[in-house]
PyMOL Python script that loads the backbone (N, CA, C, O; Angstrom):
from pymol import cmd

cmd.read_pdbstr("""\
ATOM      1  N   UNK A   1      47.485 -25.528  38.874  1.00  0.00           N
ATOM      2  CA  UNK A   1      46.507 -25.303  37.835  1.00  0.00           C
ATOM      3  C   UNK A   1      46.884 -26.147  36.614  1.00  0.00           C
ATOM      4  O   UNK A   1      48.020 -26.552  36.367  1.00  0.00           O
ATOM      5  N   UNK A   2      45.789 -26.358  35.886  1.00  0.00           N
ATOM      6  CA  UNK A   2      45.938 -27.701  35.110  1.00  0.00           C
ATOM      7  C   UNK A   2      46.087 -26.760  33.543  1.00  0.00           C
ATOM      8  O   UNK A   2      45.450 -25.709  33.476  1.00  0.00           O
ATOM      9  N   UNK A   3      46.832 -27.140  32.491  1.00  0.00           N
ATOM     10  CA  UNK A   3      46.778 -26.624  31.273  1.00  0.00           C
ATOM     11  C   UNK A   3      46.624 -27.100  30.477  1.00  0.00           C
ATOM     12  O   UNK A   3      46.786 -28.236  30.923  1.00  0.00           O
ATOM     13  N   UNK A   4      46.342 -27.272  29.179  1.00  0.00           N
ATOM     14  CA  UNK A   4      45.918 -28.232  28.244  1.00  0.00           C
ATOM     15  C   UNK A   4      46.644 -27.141  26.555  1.00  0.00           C
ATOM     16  O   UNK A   4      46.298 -26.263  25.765  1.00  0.00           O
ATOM     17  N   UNK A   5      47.611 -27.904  26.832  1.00  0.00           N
ATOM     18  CA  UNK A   5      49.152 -26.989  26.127  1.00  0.00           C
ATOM     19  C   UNK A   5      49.457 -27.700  24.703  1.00  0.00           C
ATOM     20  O   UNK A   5      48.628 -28.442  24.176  1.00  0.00           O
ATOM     21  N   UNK A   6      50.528 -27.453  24.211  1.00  0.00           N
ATOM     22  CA  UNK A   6      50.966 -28.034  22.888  1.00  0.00           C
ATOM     23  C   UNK A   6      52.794 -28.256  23.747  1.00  0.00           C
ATOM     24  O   UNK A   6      53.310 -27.366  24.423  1.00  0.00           O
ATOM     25  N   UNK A   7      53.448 -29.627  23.468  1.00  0.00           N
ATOM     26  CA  UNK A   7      54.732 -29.918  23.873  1.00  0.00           C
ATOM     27  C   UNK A   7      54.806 -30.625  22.257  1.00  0.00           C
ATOM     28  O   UNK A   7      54.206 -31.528  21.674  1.00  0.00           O
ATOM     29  N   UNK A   8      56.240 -29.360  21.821  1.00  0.00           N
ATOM     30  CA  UNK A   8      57.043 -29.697  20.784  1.00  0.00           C
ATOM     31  C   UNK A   8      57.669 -30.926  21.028  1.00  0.00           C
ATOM     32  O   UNK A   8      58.249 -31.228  22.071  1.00  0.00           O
ATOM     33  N   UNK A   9      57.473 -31.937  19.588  1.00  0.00           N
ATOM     34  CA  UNK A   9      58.613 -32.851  19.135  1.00  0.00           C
ATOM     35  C   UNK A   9      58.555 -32.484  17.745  1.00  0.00           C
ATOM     36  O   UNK A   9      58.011 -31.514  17.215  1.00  0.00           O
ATOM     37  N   UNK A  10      59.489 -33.830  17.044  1.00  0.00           N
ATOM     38  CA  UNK A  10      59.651 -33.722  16.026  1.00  0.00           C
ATOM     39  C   UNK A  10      61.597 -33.071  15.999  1.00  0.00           C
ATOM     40  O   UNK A  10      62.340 -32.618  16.870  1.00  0.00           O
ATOM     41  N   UNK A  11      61.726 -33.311  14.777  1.00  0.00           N
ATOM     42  CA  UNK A  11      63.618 -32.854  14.447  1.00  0.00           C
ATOM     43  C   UNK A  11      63.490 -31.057  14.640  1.00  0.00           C
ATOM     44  O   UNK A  11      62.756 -30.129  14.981  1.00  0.00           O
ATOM     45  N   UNK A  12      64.659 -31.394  14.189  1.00  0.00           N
ATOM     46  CA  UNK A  12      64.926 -29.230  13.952  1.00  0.00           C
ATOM     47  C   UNK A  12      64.105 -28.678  12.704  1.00  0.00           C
ATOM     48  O   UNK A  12      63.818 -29.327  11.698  1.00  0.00           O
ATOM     49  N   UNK A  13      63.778 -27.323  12.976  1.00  0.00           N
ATOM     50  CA  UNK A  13      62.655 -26.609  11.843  1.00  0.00           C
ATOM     51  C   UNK A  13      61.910 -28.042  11.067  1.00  0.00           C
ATOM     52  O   UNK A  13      61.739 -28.164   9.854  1.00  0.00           O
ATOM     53  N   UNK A  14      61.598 -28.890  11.964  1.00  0.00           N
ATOM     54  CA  UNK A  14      60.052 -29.778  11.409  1.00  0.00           C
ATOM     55  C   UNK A  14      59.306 -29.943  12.933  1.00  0.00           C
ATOM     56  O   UNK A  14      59.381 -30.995  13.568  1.00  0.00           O
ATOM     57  N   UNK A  15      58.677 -28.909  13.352  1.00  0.00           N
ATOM     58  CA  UNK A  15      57.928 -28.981  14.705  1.00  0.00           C
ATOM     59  C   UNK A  15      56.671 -29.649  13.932  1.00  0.00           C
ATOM     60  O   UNK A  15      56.063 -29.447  12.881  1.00  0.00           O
ATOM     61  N   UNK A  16      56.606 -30.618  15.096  1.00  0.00           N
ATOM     62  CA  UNK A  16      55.266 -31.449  15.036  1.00  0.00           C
ATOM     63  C   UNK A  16      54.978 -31.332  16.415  1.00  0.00           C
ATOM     64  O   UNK A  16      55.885 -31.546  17.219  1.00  0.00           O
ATOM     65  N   UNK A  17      53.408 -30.902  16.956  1.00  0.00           N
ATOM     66  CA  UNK A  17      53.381 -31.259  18.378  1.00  0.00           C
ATOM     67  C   UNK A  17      52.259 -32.347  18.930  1.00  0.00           C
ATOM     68  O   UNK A  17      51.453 -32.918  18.195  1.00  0.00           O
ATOM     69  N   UNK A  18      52.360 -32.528  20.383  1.00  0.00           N
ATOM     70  CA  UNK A  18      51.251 -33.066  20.879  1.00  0.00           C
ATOM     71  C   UNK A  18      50.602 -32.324  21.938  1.00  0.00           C
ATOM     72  O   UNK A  18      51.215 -31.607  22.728  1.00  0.00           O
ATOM     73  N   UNK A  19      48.995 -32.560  21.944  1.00  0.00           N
ATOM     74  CA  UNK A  19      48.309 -31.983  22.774  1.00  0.00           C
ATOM     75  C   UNK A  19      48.613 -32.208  24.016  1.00  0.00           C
ATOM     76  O   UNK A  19      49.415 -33.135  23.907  1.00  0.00           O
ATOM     77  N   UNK A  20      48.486 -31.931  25.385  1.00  0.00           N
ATOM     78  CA  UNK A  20      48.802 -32.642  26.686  1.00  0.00           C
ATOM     79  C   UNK A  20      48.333 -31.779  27.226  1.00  0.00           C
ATOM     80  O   UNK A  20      48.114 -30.663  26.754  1.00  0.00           O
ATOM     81  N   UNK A  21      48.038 -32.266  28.606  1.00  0.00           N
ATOM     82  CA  UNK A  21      47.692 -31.905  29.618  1.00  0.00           C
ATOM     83  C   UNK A  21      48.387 -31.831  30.497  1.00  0.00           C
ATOM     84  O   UNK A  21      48.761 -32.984  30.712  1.00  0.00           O
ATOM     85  N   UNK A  22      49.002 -30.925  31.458  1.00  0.00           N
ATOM     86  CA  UNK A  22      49.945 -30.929  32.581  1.00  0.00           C
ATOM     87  C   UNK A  22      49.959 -29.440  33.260  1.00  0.00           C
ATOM     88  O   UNK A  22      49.580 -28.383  32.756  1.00  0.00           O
ATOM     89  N   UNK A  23      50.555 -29.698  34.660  1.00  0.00           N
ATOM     90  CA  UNK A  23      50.501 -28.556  35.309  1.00  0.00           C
ATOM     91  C   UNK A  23      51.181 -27.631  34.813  1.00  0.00           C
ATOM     92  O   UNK A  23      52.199 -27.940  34.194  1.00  0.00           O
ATOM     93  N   UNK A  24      50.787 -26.180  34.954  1.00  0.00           N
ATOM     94  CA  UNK A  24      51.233 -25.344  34.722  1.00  0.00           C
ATOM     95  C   UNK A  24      52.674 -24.420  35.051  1.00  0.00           C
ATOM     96  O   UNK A  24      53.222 -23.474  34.484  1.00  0.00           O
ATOM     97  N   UNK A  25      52.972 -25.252  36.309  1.00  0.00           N
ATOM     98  CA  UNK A  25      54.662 -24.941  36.246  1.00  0.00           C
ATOM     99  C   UNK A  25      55.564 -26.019  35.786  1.00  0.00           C
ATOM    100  O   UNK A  25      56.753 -26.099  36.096  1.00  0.00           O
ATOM    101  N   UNK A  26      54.839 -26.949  34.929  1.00  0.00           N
ATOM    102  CA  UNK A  26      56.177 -27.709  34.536  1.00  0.00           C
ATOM    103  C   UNK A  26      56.455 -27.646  33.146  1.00  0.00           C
ATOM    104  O   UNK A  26      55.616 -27.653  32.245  1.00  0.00           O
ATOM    105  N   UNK A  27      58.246 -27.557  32.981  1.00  0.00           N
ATOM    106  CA  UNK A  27      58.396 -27.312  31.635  1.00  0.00           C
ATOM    107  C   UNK A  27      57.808 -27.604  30.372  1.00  0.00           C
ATOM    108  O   UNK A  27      57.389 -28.761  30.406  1.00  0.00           O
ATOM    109  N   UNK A  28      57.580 -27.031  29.208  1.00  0.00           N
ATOM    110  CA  UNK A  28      57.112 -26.960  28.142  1.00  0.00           C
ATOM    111  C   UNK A  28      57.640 -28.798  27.821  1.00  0.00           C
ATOM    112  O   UNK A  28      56.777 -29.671  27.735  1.00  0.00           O
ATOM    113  N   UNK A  29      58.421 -28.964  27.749  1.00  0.00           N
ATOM    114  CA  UNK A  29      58.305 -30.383  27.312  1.00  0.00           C
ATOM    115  C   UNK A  29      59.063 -31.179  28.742  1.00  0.00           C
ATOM    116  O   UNK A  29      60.199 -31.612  28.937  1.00  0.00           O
ATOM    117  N   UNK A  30      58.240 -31.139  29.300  1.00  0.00           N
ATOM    118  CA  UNK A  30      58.867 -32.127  30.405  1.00  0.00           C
ATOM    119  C   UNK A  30      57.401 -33.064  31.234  1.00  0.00           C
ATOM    120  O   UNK A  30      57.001 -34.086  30.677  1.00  0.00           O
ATOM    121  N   UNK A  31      57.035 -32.804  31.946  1.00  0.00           N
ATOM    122  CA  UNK A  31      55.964 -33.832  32.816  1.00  0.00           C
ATOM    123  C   UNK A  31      54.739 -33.358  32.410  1.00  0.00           C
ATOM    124  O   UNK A  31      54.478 -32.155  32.414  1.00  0.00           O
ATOM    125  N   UNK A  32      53.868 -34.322  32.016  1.00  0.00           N
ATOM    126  CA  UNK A  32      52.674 -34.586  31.803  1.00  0.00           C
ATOM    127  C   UNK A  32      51.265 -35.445  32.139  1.00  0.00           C
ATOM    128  O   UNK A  32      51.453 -36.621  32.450  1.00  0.00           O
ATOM    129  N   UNK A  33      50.440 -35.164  32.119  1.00  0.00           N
ATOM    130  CA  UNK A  33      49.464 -36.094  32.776  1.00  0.00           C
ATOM    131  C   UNK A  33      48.705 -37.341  31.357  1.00  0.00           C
ATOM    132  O   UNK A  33      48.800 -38.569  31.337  1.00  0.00           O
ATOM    133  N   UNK A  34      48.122 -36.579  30.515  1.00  0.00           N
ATOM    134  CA  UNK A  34      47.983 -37.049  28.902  1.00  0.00           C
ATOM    135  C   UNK A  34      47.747 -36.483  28.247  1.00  0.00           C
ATOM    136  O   UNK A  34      47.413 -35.303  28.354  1.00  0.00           O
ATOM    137  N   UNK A  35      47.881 -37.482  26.808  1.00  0.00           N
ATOM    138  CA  UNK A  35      48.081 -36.812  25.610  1.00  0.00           C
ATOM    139  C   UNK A  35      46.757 -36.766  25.120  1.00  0.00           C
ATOM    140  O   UNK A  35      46.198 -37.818  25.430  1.00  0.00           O
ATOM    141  N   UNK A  36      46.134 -36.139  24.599  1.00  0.00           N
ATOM    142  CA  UNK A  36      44.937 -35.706  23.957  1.00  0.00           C
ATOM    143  C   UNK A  36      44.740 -35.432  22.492  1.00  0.00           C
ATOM    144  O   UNK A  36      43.744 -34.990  21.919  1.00  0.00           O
ATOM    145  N   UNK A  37      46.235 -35.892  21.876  1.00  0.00           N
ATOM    146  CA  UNK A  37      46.073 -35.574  20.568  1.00  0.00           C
ATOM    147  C   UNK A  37      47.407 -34.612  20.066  1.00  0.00           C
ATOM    148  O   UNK A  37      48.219 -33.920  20.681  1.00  0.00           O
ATOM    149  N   UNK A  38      47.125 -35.050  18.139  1.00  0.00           N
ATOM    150  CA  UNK A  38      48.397 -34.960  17.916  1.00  0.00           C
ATOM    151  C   UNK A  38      48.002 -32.818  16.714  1.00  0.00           C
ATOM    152  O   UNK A  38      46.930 -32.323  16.366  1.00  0.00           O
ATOM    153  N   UNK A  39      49.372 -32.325  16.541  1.00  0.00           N
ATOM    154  CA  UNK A  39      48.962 -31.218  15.435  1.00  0.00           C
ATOM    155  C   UNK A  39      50.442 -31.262  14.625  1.00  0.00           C
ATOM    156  O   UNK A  39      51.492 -31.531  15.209  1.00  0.00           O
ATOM    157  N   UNK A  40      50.368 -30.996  13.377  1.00  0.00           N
ATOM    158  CA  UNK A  40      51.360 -30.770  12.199  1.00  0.00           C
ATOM    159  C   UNK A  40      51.391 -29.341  11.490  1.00  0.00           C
ATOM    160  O   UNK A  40      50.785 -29.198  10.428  1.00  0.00           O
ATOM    161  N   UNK A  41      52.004 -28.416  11.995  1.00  0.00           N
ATOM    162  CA  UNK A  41      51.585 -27.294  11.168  1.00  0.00           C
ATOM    163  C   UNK A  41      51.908 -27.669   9.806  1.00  0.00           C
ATOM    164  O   UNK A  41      51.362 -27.363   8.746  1.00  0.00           O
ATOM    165  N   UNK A  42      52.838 -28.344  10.042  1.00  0.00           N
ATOM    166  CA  UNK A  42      54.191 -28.099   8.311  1.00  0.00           C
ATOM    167  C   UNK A  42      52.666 -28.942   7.194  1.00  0.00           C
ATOM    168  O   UNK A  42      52.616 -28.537   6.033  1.00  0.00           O
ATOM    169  N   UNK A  43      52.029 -29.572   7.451  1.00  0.00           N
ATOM    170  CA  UNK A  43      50.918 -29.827   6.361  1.00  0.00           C
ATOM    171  C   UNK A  43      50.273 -28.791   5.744  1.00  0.00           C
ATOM    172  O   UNK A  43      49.834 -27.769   6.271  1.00  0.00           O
ATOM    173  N   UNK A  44      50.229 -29.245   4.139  1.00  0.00           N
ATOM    174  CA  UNK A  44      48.989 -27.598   4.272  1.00  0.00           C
ATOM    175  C   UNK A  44      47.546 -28.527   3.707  1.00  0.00           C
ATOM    176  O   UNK A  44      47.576 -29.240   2.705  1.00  0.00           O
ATOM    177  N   UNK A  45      46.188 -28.313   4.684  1.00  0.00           N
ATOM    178  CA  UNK A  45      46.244 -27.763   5.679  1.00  0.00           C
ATOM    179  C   UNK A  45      46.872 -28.755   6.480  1.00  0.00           C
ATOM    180  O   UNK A  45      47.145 -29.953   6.412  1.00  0.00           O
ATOM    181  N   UNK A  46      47.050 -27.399   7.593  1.00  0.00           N
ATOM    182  CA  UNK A  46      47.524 -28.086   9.661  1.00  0.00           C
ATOM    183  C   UNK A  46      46.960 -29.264   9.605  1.00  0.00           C
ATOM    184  O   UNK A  46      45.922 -29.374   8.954  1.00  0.00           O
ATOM    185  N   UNK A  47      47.688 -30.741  10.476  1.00  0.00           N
ATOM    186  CA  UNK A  47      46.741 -31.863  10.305  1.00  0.00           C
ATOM    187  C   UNK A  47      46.471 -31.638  12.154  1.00  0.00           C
ATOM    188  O   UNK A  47      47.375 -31.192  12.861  1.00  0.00           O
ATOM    189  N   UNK A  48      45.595 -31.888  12.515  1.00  0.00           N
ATOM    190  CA  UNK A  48      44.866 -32.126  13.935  1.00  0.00           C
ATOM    191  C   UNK A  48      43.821 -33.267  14.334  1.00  0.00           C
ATOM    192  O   UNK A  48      42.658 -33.429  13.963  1.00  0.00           O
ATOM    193  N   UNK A  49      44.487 -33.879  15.065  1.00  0.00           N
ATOM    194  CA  UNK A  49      43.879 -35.034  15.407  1.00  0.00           C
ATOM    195  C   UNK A  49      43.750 -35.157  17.308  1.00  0.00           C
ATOM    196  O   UNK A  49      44.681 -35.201  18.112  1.00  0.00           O
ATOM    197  N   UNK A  50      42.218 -35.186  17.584  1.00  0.00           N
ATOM    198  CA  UNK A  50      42.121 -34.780  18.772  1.00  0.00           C
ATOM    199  C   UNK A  50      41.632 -36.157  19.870  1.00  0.00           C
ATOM    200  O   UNK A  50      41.039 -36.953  19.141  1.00  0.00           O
ATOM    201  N   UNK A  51      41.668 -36.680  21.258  1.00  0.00           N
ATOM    202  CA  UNK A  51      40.671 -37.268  20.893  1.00  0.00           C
ATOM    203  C   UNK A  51      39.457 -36.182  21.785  1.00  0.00           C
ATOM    204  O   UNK A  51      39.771 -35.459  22.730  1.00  0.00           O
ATOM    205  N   UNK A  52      38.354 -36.280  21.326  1.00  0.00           N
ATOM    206  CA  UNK A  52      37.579 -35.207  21.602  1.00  0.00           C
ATOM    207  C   UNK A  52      37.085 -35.340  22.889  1.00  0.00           C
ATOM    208  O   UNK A  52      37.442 -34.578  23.787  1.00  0.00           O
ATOM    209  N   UNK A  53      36.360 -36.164  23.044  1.00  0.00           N
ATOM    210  CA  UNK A  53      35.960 -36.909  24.326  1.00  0.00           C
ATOM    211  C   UNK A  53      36.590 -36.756  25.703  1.00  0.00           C
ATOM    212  O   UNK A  53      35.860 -36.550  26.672  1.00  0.00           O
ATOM    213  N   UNK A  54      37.964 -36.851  25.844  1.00  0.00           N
ATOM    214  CA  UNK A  54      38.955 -36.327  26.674  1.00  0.00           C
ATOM    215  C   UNK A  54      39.207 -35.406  26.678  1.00  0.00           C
ATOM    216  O   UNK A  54      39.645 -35.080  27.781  1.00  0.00           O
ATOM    217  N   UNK A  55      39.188 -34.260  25.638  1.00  0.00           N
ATOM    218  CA  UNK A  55      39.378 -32.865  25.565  1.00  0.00           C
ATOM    219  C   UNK A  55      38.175 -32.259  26.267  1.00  0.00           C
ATOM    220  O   UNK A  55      38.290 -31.664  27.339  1.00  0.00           O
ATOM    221  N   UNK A  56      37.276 -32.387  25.777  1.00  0.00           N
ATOM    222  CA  UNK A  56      35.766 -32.111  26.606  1.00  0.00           C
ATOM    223  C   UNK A  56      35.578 -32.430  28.217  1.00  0.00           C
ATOM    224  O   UNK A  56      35.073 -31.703  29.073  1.00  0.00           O
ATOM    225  N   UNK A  57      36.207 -33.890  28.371  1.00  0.00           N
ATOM    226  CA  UNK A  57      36.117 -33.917  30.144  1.00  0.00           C
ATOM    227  C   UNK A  57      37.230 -32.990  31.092  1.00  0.00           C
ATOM    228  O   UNK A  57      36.986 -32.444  32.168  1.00  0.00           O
ATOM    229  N   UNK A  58      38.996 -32.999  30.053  1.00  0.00           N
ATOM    230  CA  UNK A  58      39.436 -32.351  31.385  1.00  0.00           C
ATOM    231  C   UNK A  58      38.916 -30.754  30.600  1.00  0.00           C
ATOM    232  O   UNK A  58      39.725 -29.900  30.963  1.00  0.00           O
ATOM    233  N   UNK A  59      37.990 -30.228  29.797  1.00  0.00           N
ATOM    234  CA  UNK A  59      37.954 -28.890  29.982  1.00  0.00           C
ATOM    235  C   UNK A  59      36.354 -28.829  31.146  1.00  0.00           C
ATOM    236  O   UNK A  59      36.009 -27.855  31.815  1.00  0.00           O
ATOM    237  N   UNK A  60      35.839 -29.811  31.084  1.00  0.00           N
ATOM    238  CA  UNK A  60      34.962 -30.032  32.284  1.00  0.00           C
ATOM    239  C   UNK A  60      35.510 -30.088  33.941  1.00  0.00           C
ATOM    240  O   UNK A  60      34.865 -29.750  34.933  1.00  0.00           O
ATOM    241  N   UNK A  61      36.513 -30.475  33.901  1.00  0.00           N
ATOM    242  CA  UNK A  61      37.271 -30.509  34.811  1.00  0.00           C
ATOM    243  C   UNK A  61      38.143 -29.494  35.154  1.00  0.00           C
ATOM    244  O   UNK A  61      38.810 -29.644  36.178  1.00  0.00           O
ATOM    245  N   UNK A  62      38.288 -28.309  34.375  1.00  0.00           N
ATOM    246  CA  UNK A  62      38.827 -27.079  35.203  1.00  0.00           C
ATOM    247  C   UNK A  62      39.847 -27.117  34.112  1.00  0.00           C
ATOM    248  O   UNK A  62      39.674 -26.090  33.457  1.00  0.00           O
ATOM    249  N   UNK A  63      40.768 -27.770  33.637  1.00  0.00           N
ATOM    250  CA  UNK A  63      41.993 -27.488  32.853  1.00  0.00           C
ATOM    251  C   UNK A  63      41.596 -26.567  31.807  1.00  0.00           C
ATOM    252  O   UNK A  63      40.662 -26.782  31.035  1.00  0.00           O
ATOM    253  N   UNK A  64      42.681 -25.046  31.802  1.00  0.00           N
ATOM    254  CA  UNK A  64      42.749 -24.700  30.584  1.00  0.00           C
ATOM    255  C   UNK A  64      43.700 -24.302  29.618  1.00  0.00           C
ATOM    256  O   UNK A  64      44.892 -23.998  29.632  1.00  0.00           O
ATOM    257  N   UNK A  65      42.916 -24.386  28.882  1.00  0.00           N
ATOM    258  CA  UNK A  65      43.957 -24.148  27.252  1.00  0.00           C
ATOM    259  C   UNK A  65      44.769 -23.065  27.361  1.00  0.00           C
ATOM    260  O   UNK A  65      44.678 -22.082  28.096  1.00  0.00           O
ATOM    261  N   UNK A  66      45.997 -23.519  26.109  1.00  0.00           N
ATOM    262  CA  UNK A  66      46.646 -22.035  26.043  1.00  0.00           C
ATOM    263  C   UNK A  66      45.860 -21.117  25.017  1.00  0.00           C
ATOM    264  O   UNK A  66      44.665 -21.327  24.810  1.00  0.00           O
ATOM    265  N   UNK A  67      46.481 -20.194  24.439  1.00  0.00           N
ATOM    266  CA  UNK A  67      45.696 -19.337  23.745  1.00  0.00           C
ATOM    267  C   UNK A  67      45.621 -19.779  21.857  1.00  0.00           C
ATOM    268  O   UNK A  67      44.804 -19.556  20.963  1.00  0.00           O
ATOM    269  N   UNK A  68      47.179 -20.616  21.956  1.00  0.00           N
ATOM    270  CA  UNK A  68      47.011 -21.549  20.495  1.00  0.00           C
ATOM    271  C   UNK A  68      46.154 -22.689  20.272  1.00  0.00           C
ATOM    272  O   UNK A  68      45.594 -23.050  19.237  1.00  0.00           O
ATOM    273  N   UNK A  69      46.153 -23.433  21.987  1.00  0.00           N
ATOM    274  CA  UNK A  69      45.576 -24.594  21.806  1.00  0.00           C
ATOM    275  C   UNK A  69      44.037 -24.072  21.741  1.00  0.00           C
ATOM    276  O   UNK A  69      43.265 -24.788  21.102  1.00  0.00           O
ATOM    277  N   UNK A  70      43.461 -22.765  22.404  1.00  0.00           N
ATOM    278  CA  UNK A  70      41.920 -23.372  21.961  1.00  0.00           C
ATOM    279  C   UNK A  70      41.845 -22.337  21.150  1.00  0.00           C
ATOM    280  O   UNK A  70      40.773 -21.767  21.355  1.00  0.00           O
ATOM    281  N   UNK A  71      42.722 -21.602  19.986  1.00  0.00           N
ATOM    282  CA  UNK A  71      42.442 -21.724  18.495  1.00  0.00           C
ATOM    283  C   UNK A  71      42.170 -22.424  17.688  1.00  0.00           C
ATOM    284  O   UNK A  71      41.525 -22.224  16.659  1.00  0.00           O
ATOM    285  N   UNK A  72      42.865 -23.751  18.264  1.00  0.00           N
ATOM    286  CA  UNK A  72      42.759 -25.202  17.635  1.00  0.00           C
ATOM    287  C   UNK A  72      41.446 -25.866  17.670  1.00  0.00           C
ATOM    288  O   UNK A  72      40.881 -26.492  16.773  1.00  0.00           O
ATOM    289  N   UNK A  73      40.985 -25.558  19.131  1.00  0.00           N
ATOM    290  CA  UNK A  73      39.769 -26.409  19.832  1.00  0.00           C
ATOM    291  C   UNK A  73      38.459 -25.858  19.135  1.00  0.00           C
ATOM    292  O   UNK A  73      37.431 -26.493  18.902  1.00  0.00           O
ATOM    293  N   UNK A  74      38.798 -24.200  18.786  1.00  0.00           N
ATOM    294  CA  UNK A  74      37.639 -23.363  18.218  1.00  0.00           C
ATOM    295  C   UNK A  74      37.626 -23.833  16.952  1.00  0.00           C
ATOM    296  O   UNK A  74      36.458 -24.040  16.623  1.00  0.00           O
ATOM    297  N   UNK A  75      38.539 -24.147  15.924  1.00  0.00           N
ATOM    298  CA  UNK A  75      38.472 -24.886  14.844  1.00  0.00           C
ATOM    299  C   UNK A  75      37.808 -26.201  14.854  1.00  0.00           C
ATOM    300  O   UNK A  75      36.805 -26.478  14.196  1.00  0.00           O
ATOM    301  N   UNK A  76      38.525 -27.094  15.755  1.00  0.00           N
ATOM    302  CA  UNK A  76      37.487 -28.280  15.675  1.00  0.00           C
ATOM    303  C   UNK A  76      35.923 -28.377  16.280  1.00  0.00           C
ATOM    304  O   UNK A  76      35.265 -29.411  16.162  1.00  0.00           O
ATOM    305  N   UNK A  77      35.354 -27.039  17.015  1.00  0.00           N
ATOM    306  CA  UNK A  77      34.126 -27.509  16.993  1.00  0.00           C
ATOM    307  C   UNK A  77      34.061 -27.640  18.288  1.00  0.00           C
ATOM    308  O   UNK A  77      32.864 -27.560  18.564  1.00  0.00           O
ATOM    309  N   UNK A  78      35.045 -27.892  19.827  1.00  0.00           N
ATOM    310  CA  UNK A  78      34.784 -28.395  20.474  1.00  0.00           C
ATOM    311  C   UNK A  78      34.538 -26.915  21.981  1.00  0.00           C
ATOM    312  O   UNK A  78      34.140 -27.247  23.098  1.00  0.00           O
ATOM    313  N   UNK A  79      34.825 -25.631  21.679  1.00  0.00           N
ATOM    314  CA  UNK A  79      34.721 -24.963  22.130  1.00  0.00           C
ATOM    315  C   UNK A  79      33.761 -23.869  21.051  1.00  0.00           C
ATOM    316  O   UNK A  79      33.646 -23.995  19.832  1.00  0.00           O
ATOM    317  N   UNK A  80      33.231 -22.947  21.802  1.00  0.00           N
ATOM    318  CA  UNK A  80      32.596 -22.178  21.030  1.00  0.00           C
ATOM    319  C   UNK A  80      32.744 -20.933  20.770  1.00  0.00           C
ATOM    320  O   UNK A  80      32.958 -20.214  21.746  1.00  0.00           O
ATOM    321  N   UNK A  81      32.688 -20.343  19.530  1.00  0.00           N
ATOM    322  CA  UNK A  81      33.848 -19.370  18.907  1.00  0.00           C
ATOM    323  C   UNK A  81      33.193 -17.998  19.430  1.00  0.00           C
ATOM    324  O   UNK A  81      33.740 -16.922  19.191  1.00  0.00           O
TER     325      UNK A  81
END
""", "prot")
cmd.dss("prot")
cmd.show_as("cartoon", "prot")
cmd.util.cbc("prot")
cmd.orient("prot")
């Protein structure tokens, strides 16, 4: 099953993440299929940069979100609240 997750980077206590797509048994930051975009909490506001277009096909395609990422998605507009 396909997920469309958030994989931490960034240093210690400065989490920055990226959007991705990858199966659902593989580690939180380990194998991925693509990136779909970037999020910054530490901004105020959160900065989110998606690309949308790709978010829209693999959620056409069966992949789904975690429960943060389509908080995110419901913010930008691309799911419906």
């Amino acid at each position: 099953m396909l997920k469309i997750r958030l994989r931490r980077t960034g240093a210690k206590k400065q989490p920055s993440y990226r959007l991705v797509v990858a199966e659902s048994t593989a580690p939180r930051d380990g194998t991925f299929l693509e990136i779909l975009g970037h999020y910054n909490p530490l901004t105020n506001p959160a900065t989110v940069q998606l690309k949308e277009e790709r978010v829209k096909e693999w959620l056409q395609r069966g992949a789904l979100p975690t429960e943060r990422v389509e908080r995110l998605l419901k913010k930008q507009g691309l799911i419906p609240a």
